[in-house]
N, C-alpha and C positions, 0 to 999 in steps of 0.2 A: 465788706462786712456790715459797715452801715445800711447799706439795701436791704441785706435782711435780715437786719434785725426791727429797720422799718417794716418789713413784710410782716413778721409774726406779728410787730403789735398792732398792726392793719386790719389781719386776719379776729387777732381778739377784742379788737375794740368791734367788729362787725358782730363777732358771736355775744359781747355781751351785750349792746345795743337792743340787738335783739331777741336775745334769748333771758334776758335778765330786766335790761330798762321796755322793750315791747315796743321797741321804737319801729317804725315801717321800716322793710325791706328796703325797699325803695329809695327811703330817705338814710338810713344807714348806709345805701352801697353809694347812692352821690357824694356822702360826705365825707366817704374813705376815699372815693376817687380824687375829689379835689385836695384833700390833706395828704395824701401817699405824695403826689403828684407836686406840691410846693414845697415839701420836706426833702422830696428828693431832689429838690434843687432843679427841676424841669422849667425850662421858662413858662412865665406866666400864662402865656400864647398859648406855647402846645400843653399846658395844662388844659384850659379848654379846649383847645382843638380836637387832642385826645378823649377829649371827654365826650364832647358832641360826634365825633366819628364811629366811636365804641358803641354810642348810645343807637346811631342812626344804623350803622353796619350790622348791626346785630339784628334790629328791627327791619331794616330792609331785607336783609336774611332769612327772619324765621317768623315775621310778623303777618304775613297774611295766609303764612304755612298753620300759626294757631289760631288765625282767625275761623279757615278755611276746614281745619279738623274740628275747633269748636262745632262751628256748625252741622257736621259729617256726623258728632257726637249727639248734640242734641235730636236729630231725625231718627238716627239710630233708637236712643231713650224711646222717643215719642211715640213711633208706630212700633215699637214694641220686638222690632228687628235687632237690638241686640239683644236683649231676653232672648231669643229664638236661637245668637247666637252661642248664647251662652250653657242655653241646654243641651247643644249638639255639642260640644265641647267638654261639657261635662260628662253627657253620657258615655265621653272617651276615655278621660282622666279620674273618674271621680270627684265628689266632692269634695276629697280633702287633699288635691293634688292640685291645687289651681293654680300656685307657684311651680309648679314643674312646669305646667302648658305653657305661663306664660315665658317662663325660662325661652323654652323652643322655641316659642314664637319671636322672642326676641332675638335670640342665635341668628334666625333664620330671614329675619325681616331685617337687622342693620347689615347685611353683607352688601346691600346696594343703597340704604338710606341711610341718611345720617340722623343718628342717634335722638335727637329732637322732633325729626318728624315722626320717625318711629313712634315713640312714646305717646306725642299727641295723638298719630291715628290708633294705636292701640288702645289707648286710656278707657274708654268707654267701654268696651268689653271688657276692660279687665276690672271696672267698678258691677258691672254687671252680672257678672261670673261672681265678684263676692256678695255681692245680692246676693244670687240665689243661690250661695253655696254655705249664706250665715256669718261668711268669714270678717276678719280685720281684714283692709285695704294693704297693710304695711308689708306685709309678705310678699303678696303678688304684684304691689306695684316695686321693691325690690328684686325680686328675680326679675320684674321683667327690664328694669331699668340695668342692671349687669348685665343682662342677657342682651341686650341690647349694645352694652358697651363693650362685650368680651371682642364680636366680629368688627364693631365700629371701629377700634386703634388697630386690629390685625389684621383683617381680610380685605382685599382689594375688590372690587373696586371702589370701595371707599375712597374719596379723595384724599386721605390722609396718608394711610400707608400706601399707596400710588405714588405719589409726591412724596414719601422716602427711600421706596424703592428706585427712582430714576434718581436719584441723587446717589447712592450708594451702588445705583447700576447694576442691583440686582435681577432677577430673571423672575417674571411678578406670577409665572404659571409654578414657580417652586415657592415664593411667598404665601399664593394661594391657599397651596394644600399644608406647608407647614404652620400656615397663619391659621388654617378649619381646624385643626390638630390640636395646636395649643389652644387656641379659641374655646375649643370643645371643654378640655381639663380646666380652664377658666370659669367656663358656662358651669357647669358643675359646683366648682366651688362656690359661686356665688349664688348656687341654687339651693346648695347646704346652710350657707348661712341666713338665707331669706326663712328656709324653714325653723331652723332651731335659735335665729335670733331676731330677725325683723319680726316673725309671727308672732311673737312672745307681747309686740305692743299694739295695743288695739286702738284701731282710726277705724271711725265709720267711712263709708261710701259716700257720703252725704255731707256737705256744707255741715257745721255747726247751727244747730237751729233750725235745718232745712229739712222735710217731710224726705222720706224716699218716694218716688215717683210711683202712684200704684202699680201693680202688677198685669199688666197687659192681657188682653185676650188672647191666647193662642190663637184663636180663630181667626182673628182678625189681621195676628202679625204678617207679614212678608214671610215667604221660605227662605230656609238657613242660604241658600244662594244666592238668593236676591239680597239679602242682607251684607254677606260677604261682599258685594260688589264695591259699594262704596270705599271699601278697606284695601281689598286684593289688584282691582283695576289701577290704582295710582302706585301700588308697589310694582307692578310688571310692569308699565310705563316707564320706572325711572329703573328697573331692571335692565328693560332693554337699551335704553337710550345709550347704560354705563357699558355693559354689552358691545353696540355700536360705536360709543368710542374708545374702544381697545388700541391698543398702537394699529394693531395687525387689520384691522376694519372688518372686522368678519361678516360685516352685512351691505357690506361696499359702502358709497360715497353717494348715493343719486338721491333720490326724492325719498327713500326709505329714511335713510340717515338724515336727512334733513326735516323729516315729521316726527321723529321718534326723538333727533334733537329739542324740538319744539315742546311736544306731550309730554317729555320726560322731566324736562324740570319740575322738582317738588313744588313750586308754587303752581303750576300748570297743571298739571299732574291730582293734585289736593283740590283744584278747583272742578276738575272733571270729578270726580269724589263728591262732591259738595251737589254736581248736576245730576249724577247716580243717585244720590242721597234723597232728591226730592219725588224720588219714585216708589220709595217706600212707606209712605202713609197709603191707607186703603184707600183716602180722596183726599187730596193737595188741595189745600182751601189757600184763598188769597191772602185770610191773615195771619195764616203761618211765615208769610216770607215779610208782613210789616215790621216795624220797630218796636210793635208791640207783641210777636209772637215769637216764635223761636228760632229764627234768625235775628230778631232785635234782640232776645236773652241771650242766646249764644255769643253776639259782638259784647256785652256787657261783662256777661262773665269770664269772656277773654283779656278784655281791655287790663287787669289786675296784674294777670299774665305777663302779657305783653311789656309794660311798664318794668317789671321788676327784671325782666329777662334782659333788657334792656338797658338795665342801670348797671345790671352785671357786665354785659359789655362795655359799660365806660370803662371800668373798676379794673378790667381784663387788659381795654386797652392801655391806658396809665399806667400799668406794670408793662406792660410790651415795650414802649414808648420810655420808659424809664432806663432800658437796659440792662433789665436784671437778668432778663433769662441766658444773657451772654457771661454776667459776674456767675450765676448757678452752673454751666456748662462749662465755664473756662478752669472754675476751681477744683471739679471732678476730673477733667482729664486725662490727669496725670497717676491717677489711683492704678493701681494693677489689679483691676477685678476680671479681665478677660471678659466674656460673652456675656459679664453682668455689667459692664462700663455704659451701654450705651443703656440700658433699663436704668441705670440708677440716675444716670444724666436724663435720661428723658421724663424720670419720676421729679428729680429737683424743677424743673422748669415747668412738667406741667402742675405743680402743685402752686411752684411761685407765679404764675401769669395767667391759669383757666383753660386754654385752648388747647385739648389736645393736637388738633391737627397744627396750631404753629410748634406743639414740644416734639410733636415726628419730625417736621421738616427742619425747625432748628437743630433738634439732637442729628439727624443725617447730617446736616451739613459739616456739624463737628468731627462727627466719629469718619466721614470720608475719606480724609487722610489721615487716617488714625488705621485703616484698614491692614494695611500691609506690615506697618510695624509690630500689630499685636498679633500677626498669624490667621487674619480674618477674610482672606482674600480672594479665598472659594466660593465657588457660585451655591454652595450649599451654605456656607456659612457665611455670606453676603444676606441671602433668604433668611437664616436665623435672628443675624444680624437685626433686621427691618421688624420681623416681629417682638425681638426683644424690645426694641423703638417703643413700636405699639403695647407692649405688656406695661412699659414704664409710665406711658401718657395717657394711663387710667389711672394712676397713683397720683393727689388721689383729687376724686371732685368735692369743691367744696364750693365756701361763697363766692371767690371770682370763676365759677365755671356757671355759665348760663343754662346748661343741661341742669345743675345741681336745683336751679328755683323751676325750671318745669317738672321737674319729678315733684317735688314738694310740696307746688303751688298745684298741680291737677292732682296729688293725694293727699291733699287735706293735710299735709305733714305742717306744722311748727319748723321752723329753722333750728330748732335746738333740736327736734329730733332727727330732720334730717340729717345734721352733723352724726349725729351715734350710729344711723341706718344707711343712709346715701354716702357720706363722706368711708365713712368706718367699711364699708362693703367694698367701695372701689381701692381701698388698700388690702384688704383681704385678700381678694379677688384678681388685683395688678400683681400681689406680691405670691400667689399660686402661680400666675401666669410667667412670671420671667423665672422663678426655680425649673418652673417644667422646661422654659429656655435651656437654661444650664444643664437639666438633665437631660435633656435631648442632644445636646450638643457635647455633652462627654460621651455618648456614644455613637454619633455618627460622625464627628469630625475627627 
C-alpha cells in the first residue's frame, strides 16, 4: 500500500511541476525518479543505477530512431515532399477527415513498429496535412497516436503481445486476427474521441513563435511516391524482418533472413529513410547536410526530444526496479473478474511503471497459472486472453510512459494538456478495448 500511494503522489507532484510550477520535463521526471526511488527504500546504488539504465536504455532504444526521423521530417518539410503528401491524402479523406486517415495509418503502421517509431515517422505528415487542411494539430496527432497504440499492445508481431503469447502459449495466428478485431473497435473509439474531443483544443503545427514554413512549389516538389519512400521503405523493412522471424521461418534461414535481420531494425531501417530522404530536394546542396542546415536543425530540434524521453525512462525504470508492478499484480489476482482479470492487472502495472510491453509480459507471467483455474485454458480463450493483456497495457499513458512525451513533445502539446488528451484517450480507448474483450468472449467461449 505504501508503493502506491508513493506512486500517486509521484504522478502529481510531476503533473503539478509541470503543469502549474513550469518546471522542465526533464527536470521534473529526474527528480521524481530519484525521490520515488529513496522513499521506496531502494538502495542508494540501484537508485542510480536505475536511473542511469532507464535513462541510457531508453536512449539507446529510441534515440537515433528520433534523430534519424527528425531528419526524414525535416527533408520531407523542405523540398516540399510532404506537402505533396499531404494533398494526395487529402484528396482521399477530405479536408476535414484528417483524424480518420491518420487513425488508419496508425492501425496499420504499429502492427510491425513499435508505437514510438511510428509516431516519429509519421509526425511530419501529419503536421502537414494540418497545414493545409487549416486544422489544430491535437486531433490528428491523437487519432494517430491511439491508432498507433490500438495494434501496438494487441497485434503481433509486435514484440509485446509476442512475448505474452509464448508465455500463456497461446496460438499467435488466433491472437492475430482476434488482436485486428478488437484493435479495429479500439481504433474507432479513439478516432471518436480525437474528433469530438482532442479537436475541440487548438495547437498550431508550429513551435510557439515559429513562422510555418512557406508553402512549396508544387512544381518543384518530389512526386507523392518519391515522397512516400522515405516513410513506407523502413516500415516494409521492419515488416519483413518481424515476418522472417516468425517461429515457423517462413522465409527460411540463409542470407534472406540474415539481411532482412540486418535492414530491419528500426534504427537500420530509419536510417535508410534518412538516405531516401536526401533525394528529395530538386538539388541536394552541401549545406543542407552541415550543422548549419537541416540536418544540423533537425539533430537540435530533436535533442529536447531525446532528453526528456529519456528522463522518462529513468522514472519507468525506478518503478520497475522498485517492485511495484508485482505489489499491483499480486493484489488483483485473486478478484473474480473472469476475462477481465488479466485487463485490469495489466491496466494496474502499466499505468504504475510506463512500459507497456513489461505490463504484457508481467501480467502473462501472472495470469499463466491462473489459466486453468479460471476456465481460460482454450486455445481461443488463451488468444483472448493475450489480447485482453494488450487492451489493459494501454491504460493508460501518462508521465512514466516515454511514448506519452513523444506525442506531446512533436505536438507542441503542454504536459498539462497531454494528460486531458494523451493520457485521457488511452483510457478511453484501453477501456473500449477489453469490454469488447468481454464481449467477445461471452460469445464465443
Amino acid at each position: 500500500m505504501y508503493l502506491l500511494i508513493l506512486l500517486v503522489l509521484a504522478i502529481a507532484f510531476i503533473i503539478f511541476t509541470t503543469a502549474r510550477l513550469k518546471l522542465h520535463p526533464f527536470l521534473a521526471l529526474l527528480i521524481t525518479a530519484f525521490g520515488f526511488g529513496i522513499l521506496a527504500g531502494m538502495p542508494l546504488a540501484d537508485v542510480v543505477k536505475s536511473v542511469n539504465d532507464g535513462f541510457g536504455g531508453t536512449i539507446g532504444y529510441i534515440g537515433i530512431v528520433i534523430l534519424a526521423g527528425a531528419i526524414i521530417g525535416a527533408f520531407l518539410e523542405k523540398s516540399g515532399g510532404a506537402y505533396r503528401l499531404a494533398e494526395s491524402v487529402l484528396s482521399l479523406t477530405g479536408r476535414k477527415n484528417v483524424p480518420g486517415a491518420m487513425s488508419i495509418m496508425g492501425y496499420i503502421v504499429s502492427i510491425p513498429v513499435f508505437c514510438d517509431s511510428g509516431f516519429i515517422l509519421l509526425s511530419p505528415l501529419n503536421k502537414a496535412l494540418c497545414r493545409r487542411a487549416g486544422i489544430t494539430i491535437a486531433g490528428s496527432a491523437i487519432a494517430l497516436s491511439l491508432g498507433l497504440y490500438a495494434t501496438h499492445t494487441m497485434v503481433p508481431p509486435t514484440p509485446g503481445p509476442i512475448a505474452a503469447a509464448g508465455i500463456i502459449k497461446a496460438d499467435i495466428g488466433l491472437v492475430i486476427l482476434w488482436g485486428l478485431f478488437i484493435a479495429a473497435i479500439a481504433c474507432v473509439a479513439g478516432w471518436l474521441f480525437a474528433v469530438f474531443v482532442a479537436s475541440k483544443v487548438q495547437i498550431s503545427p508550429d513551435k510557439p513563435g515559429e513562422e510555418p514554413p512557406p508553402l512549396p512549389s508544387m512544381q518543384d516538389s518530389p512526386s507523392a511516391l518519391l515522397s512516400l519512400m522515405p516513410i513506407l521503405i523502413p516500415i516494409l523493412l521492419i515488416v519483413l524482418r518481424s515476418i522472417a522471424e516468425f517461429p515457423t521461418k517462413p522465409l527460411g534461414e540463409g542470407i534472406v533472413f540474415t539481411l532482412l535481420g540486418f535492414a530491419g531494425q528500426p534504427v537500420v531501417a530509419l536510417l535508410i529513410g534518412v538516405a531516401l530522404a536526401l533525394l528529395l530536394p530538386k538539388k541536394l546542396e552541401r549545406s543542407m547536410l552541415s550543422d548549419q542546415g537541416l540536418v544540423g536543425k533537425a539533430i537540435l530540434d530533436a535533442a529536447i526530444i531525446i532528453i526528456i524521453t529519456g528522463a522518462g525512462g529513468s522514472f519507468g525504470k525506478v518503478l520497475q526496479n522498485s517492485g511495484i508492478a508485482a505489489v499491483v499484480g499480486n493484489s488483483l489476482s485473486d478478484t473474480p473478474l473472469g476475462i477481465l482479470l488479466p485487463f485490469v492487472i495489466a491496466a494496474g502495472i502499466k499505468t504504475a511503471q510506463g512500459s507497456s510491453t513489461v505490463s504484457l509480459i508481467t501480467t502473462a507471467g501472472l495470469m499463466a497459472p491462473l489459466l486453468t483455474p479460471l476456465g481460460l485454458d482454450g486455445e481461443t480463450a488463451k488468444a483472448l486472453v493475450v489480447v485482453a493483456i494488450g487492451a489493459g497495457a494501454m491504460v493508460v499513458s501518462h508521465a512514466n510512459d516515454s511514448f506519452f512525451w513523444v506525442v506531446t513533445q512533436f505536438s507542441n502539446m503542454s504536459p498539462e494538456t497531454g494528460y486531458k488528451l494523451q493520457t485521457l484517450g488511452t483510457l478511453v480507448q484501453g477501456t473500449v478495448a477489453g469490454l469488447a474483450v468481454w464481449a467477445t468472449a461471452a460469445v464465443v467461449l
